[in-house]
C-alpha positions as CSV (number, residue, x, y, z in Angstrom):
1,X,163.8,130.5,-135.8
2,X,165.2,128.1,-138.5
3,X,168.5,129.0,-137.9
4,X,168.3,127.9,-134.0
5,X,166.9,125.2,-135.1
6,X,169.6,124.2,-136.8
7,X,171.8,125.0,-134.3
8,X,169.9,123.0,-131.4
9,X,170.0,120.1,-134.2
10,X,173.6,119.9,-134.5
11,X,174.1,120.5,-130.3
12,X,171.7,117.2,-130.1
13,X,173.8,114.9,-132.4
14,X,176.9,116.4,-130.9
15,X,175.8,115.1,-127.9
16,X,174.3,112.1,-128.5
17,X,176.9,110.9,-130.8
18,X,179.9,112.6,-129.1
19,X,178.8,110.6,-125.8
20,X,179.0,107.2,-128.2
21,X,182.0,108.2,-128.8
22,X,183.5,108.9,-125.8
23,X,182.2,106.2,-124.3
24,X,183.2,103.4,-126.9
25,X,187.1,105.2,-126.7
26,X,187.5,106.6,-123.6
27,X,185.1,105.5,-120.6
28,X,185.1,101.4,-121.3
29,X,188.4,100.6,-122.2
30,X,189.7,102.5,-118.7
31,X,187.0,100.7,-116.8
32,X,188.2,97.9,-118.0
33,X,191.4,98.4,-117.4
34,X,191.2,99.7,-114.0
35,X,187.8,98.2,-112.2
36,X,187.4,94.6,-111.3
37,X,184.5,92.7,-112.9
38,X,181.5,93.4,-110.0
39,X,183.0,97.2,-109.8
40,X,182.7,97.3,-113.5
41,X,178.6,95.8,-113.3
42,X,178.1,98.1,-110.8
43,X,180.0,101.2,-112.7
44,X,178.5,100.4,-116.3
45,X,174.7,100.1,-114.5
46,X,175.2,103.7,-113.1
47,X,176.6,105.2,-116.0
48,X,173.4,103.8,-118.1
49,X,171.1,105.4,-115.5
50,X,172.5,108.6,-116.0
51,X,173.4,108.9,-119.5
52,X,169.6,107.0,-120.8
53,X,167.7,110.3,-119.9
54,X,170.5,112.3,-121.7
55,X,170.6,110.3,-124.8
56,X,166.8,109.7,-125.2
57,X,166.4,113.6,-124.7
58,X,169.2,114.1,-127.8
59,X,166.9,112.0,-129.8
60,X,163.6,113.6,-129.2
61,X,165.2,117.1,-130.2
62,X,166.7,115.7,-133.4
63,X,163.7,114.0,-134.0
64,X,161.0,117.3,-133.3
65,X,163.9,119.8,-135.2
66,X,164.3,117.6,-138.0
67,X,160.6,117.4,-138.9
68,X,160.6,120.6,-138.7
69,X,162.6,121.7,-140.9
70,X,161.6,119.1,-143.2
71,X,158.6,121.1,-142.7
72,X,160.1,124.1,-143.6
73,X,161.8,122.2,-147.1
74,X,160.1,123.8,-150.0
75,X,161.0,120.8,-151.8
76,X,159.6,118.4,-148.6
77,X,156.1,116.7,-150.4
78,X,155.2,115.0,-147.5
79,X,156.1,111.5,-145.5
80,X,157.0,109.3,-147.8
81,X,156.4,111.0,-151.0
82,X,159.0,109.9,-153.9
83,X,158.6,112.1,-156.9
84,X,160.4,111.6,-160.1
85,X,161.1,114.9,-161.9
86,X,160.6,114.5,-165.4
């Protein structure tokens, strides 16, 4: 179960990260390019619709898996625990 967990960790930051990505190198610099400014509005308001749902559901799976295996830590102490070893 930890292992998938993992996995499904890493899918979720590819995915909410890659889409940054993309996004920031790919997708605005060709609207730019290509759109005129109300296409553009219009383009960059229905892209956010679409790609909102997607990036808040990345978070909330990176957010439940990595407490969970924070969890699963046997070094994890609890939420905001700072130990000193001696």
């Amino acid at each position: 179960m930890l292992a998938f967990l993992y996995w499904l960790h890493m899918v979720a930051t590819v995915i909410w990260l890659g889409g940054l990505a993309a996004l920031a190198l790919l997708v605005l610099p060709l609207a730019r390019r290509h759109l005129s400014a109300e296409a553009q509005r219009e383009f960059y308001l229905a892209l956010q619709q679409r790609l909102d749902r997607l990036g808040w559901a990345a978070l909330a799976v990176l957010l439940a898996t990595g407490m969970f295996q924070m969890s699963a830590n046997p070094y994890y102490e609890g939420l905001l625990t700072v130990t000193n070893p001696s």
